[in-house]
C-alpha positions in Angstrom: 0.0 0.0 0.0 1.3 3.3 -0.8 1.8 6.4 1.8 2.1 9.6 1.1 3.6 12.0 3.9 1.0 14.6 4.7 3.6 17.3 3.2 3.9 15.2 -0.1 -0.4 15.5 -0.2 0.1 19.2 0.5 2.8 19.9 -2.1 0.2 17.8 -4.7 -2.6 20.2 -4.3 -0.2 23.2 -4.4 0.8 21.9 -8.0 -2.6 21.1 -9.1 -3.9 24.7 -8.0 -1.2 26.0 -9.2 -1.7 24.5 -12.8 -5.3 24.8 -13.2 -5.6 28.3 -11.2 -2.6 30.8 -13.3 -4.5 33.2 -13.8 -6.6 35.6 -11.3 -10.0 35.3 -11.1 -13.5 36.9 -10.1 -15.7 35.6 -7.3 -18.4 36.7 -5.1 -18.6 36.1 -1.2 -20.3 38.1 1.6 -17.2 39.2 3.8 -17.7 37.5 7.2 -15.4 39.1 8.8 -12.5 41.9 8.2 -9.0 42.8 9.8 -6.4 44.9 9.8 -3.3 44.5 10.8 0.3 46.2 9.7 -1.7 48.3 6.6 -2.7 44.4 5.3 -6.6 43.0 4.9 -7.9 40.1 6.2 -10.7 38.8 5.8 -12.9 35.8 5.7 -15.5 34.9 3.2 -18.6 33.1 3.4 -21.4 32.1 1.1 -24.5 31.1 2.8 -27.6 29.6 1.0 -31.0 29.8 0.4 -31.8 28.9 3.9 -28.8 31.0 5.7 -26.9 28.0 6.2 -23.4 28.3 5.4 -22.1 26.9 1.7 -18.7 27.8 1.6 -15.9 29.3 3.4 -12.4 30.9 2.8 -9.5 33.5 3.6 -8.7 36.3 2.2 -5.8 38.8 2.4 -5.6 42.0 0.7 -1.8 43.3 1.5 -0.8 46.5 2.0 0.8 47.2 -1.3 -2.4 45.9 -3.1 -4.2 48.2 -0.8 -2.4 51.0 -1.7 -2.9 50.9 -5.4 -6.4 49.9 -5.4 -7.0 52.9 -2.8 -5.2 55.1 -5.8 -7.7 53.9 -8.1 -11.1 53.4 -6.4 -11.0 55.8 -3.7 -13.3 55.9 -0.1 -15.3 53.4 -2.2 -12.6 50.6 -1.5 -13.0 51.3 2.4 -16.7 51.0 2.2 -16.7 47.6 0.5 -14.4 46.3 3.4 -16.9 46.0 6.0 -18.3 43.3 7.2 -22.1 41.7 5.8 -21.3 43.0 2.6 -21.7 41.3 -0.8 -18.1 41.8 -2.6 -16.9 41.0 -5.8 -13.3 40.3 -6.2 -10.5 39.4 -8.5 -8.2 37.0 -6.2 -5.0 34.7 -6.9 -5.9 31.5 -5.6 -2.3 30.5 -3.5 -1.6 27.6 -1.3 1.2 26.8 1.2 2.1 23.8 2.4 2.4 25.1 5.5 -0.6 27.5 5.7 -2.8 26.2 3.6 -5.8 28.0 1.2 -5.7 31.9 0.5 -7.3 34.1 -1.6 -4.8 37.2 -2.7 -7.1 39.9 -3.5 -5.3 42.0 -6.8 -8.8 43.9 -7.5 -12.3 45.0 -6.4 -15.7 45.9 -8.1 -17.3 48.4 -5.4 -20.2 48.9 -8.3 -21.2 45.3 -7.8 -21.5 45.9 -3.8 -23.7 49.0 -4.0 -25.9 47.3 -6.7 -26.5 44.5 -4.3 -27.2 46.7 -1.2 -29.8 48.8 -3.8 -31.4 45.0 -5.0 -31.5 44.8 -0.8 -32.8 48.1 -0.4 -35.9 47.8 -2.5 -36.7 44.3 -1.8 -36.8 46.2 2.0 -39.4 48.7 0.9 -41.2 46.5 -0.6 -41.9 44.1 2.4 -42.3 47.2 4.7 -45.1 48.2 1.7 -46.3 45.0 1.4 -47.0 45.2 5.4 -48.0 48.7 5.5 -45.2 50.0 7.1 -44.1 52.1 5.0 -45.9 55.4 6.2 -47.3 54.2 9.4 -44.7 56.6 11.5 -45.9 59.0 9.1 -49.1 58.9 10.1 -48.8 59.7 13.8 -49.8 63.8 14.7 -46.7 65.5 16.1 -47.1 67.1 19.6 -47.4 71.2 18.9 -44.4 71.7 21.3 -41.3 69.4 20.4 -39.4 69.5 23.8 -38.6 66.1 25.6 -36.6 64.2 23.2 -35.3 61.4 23.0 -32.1 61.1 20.7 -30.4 57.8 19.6 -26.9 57.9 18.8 -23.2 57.3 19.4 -22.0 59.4 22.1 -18.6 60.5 20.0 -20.9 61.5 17.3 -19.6 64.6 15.6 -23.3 64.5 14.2 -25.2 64.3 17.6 -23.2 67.2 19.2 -23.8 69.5 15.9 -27.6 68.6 16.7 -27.1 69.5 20.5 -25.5 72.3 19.9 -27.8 73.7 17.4 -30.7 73.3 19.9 -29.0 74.7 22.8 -27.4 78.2 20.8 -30.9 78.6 19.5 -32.0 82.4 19.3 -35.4 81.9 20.9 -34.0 80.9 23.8 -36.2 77.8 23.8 -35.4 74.9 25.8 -35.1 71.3 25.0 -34.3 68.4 27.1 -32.5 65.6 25.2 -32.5 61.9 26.9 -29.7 59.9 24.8 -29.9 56.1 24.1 -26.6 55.1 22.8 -26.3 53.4 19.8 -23.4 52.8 17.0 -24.6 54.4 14.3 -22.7 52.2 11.6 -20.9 49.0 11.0 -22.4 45.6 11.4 -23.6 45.9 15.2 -25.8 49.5 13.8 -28.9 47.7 12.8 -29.0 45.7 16.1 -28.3 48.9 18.5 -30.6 51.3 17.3 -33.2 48.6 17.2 -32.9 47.9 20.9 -32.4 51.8 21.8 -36.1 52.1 19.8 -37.2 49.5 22.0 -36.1 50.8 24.9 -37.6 54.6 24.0 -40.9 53.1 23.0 -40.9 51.8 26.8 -40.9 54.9 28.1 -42.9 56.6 25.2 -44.8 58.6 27.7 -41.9 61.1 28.8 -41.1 62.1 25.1 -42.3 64.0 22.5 -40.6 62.7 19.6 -37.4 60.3 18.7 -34.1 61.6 16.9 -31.7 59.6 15.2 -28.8 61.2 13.8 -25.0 60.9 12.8 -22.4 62.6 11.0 -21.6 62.0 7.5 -19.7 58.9 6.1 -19.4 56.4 2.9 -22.0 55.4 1.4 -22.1 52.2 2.1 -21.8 53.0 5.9 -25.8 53.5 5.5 -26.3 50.1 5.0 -27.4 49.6 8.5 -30.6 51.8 8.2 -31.4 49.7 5.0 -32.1 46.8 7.8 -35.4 44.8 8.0 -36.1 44.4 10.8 -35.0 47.8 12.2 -36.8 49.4 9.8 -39.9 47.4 10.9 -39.5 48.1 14.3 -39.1 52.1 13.5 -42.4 51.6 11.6 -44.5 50.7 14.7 -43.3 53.0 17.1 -45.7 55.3 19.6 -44.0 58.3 18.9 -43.0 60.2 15.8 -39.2 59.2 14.4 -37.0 62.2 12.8 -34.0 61.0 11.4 -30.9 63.0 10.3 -28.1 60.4 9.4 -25.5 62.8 7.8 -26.0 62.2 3.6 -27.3 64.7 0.9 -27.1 62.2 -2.2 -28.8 59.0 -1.1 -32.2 58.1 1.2 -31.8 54.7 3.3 -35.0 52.7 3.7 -35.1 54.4 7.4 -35.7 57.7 6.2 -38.4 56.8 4.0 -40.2 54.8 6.9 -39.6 57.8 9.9 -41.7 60.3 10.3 -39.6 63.3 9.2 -36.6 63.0 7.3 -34.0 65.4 7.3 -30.3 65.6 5.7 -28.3 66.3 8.7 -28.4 66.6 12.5 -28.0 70.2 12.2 -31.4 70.0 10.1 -33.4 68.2 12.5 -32.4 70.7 15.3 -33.7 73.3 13.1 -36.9 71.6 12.2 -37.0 71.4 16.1 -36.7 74.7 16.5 -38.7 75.8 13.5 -42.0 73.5 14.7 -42.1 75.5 17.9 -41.5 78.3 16.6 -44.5 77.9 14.7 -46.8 77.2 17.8 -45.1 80.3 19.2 -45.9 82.7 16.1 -50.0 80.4 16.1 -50.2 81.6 20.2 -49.1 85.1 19.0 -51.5 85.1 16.2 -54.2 83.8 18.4 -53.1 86.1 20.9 -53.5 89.2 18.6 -57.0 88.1 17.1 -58.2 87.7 20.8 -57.3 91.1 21.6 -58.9 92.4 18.5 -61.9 90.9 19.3 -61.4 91.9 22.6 -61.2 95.3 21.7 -63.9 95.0 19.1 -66.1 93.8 22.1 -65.0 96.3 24.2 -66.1 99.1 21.8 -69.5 97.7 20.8 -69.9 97.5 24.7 -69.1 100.8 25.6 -71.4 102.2 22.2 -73.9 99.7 23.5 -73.7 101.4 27.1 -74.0 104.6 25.4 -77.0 103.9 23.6 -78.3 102.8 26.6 -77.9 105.6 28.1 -79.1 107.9 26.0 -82.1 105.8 26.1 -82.5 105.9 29.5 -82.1 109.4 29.6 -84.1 110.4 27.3 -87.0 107.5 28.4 -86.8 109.5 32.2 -87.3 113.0 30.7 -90.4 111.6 28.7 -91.7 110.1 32.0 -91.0 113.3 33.5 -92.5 115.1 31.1 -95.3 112.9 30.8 -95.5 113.1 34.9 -95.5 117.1 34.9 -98.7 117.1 31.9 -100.5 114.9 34.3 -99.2 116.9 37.4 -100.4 120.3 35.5 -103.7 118.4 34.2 -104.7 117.4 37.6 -103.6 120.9 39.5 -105.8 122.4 36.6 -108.6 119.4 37.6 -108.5 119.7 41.2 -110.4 123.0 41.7 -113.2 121.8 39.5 -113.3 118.5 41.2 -112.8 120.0 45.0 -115.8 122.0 44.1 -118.0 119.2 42.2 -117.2 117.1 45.6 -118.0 119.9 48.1 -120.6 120.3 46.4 -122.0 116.4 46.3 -121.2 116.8 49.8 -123.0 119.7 50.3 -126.4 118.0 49.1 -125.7 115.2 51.0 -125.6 117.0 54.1 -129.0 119.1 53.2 -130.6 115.5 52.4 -129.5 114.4 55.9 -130.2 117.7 57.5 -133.4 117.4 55.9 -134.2 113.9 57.1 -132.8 114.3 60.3 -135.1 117.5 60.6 -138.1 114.8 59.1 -137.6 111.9 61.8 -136.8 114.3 65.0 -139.0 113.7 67.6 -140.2 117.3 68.0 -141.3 116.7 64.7 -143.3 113.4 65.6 -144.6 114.6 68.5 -146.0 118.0 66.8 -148.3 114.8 64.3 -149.8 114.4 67.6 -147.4 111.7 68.7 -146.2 111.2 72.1 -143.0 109.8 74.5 -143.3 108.2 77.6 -140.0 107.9 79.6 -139.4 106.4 82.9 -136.5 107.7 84.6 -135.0 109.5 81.6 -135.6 106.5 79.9 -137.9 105.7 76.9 -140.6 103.5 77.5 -141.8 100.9 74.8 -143.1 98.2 77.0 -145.3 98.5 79.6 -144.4 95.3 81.6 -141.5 97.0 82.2 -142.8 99.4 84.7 -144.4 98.8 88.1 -147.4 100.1 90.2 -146.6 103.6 91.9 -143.8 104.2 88.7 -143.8 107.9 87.9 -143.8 108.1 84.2 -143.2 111.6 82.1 -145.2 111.8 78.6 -143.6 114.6 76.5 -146.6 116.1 73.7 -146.0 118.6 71.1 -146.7 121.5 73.8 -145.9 121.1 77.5 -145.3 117.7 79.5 -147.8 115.2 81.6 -146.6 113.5 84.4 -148.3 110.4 86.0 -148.1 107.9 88.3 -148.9 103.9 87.1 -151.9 102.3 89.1 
């Protein structure tokens, strides 16, 4: 039986790759993960399947000279292709050592390939979020009219977060805002993962803010990756409160700022819409403030016309009741000697009819018909059982008086 010595096998493949791989060639792999070390690359490459799980697996090494040259010629664009999660394409030498085994020496890279692949990602992202209606739910949420408790998610050594703070606090109003910060990277592969859970956390405590910030300072393009992310972007979607975001790019719109609520180009921006949105609820209470005084004033004048006229009114409704009082007054005092007289008068006859009838029923008058009256002790007598044998009895005629004595 024949044995080979493990170095023999290894010098064997070296001399087969070798033959069949002379010349570079182009793959595709998702870059695992990426170091640095001495100005060299190295990286690991993975290709995963359908199902995530993993295919294929190899290492990479981009030295520094290669480096250097392809830095020449592609610009930031090479640094933003060596990040971790990213689909690269690559033109790599396929070397192996007996000693050390497979490696990939990378001689050339195809950034166009990576940001075509992250924009196939991006809108199969907003599509989902669409398909879900996502897409404008934050939208839809009313902003408070006073944008003051805020809580802002971002790396603490953020150029971009201390623009925004500073921007607020130097503002010429003098209006306050208090910023709560949940700290988050803002890119590389851990992003997507951090601002999710600092979302999480906010929404939590929903009740003490008025709105959410996210912001950063400017970078690569492809260090917006992160906030082309699923499942953060899902999570953004359904928060309570309205999401502003301010990531730091003029040229190109991540799948977050389509989803948030507000979406501004820098931090400095959203620190002015801040300011701006209260301002206009301060300029609204001034312009309320100015239309109640006019119709204050408005009501004040009618009033005091109103009062006016009433007075006038009353003025001139108490000089016709005086007026009317002094005719009657001056009717009556013209009356009241005609009437005095008519009712001394009335009187008068009255008094002659009772004069005359008093004159009619006297008893000198009765006794002159040939009447008489009988009185019995100075009293008038009308019943005889009243009066007693021996009574002395006085009987009054028309001429002289008879006096007798009962038997």
């Amino acid at each position: 039986m024949l044995v080979h010595s493990l170095f023999d096998l290894q010098e064997f493949i070296r001399r087969v790759l070798a033959l069949n791989f002379q010349q570079a060639i182009w793959i595709t792999a998702e870059i695992a993960q990426c170091g640095r070390s001495k100005g060299h690359y190295y990286l690991e490459l993975i290709q995963k399947g359908s199902g995530e799980e993993l295919l294929a697996q190899a290492s990479a090494v981009l030295w520094a000279n290669d480096y250097r040259r392809l830095r020449a010629a592609l610009g930031p664009d090479l640094d933003a292709v060596l990040q971790a999660g990213l689909q690269v394409k690559m033109q790599v030498r396929v070397d192996f050592h007996e000693r050390y085994g497979l490696k990939l020496l990378i001689s050339d890279l195809d950034p166009a390939f990576t940001f075509g692949e992250v924009e196939r990602q991006r809108r199969q992202t907003i599509a989902t979020l669409n398909a879900q209606g996502l897409l404008e739910q934050n939208g839809s949420l009313a902003l408070p009219p006073v944008l003051q408790r805020v809580a802002v998610i971002s790396s603490a050594g953020a150029a971009g977060l201390q623009d925004f703070l500073e921007q607020l606090k130097g503002n010429k109003f003098g209006y306050y805002f208090d910023c709560q910060l949940f700290e988050s990277s803002v890119q590389g592969k851990n992003a997507a993962v951090e601002i999710q859970a600092a979302l999480a956390k906010v929404a939590a405590e929903a009740a003490f803010y008025d709105c959410v910030v996210i912001v950063r300072g400017g970078g690569a393009r492809l260090d917006l990756a992160a906030f082309d992310n699923l499942e953060l972007c899902q999570t953004l979607a359904r928060m309570p409160l309205p999401v502003l975001s301010g990531i730091g790019h003029d040229a190109d719109e991540t799948v977050l700022d389509l989803v948030a609520h507000t979406s501004l180009k820098t931090p400095t921006a959203v620190a002015e819409y801040l300011i701006q949105h209260n301002l206009f609820f301060e300029n609204r209470l001034l312009q309320l403030a100015g239309q109640l005084r006019t119709v204050a004033e408005f009501q004040l004048k009618y009033g005091a016309l109103e009062l006016n006229r009433l007075e006038m009114e009353t003025a001139l409704a108490g000089r016709q009741k005086l007026h009317r009082a002094a005719q009657q007054l001056d009717t009556w005092e013209a009356a009241l000697p005609a009437l005095a007289a008519g009712a001394i008068r009335t009187q008068r006859t009255r008094l002659d009819h009772a004069e005359a009838l008093c004159s009619a029923l006297s008893p000198e008058r009765i006794l002159q018909r040939g009447y008489s009256l009988t009185t019995h002790q100075g009293k008038v007598l009308t019943d005889a059982a009243s009066v007693q044998a021996g009574d002395l009895l006085e009987t009054r005629l028309a001429e002289g008086v008879l006096r007798s004595v009962v038997k």
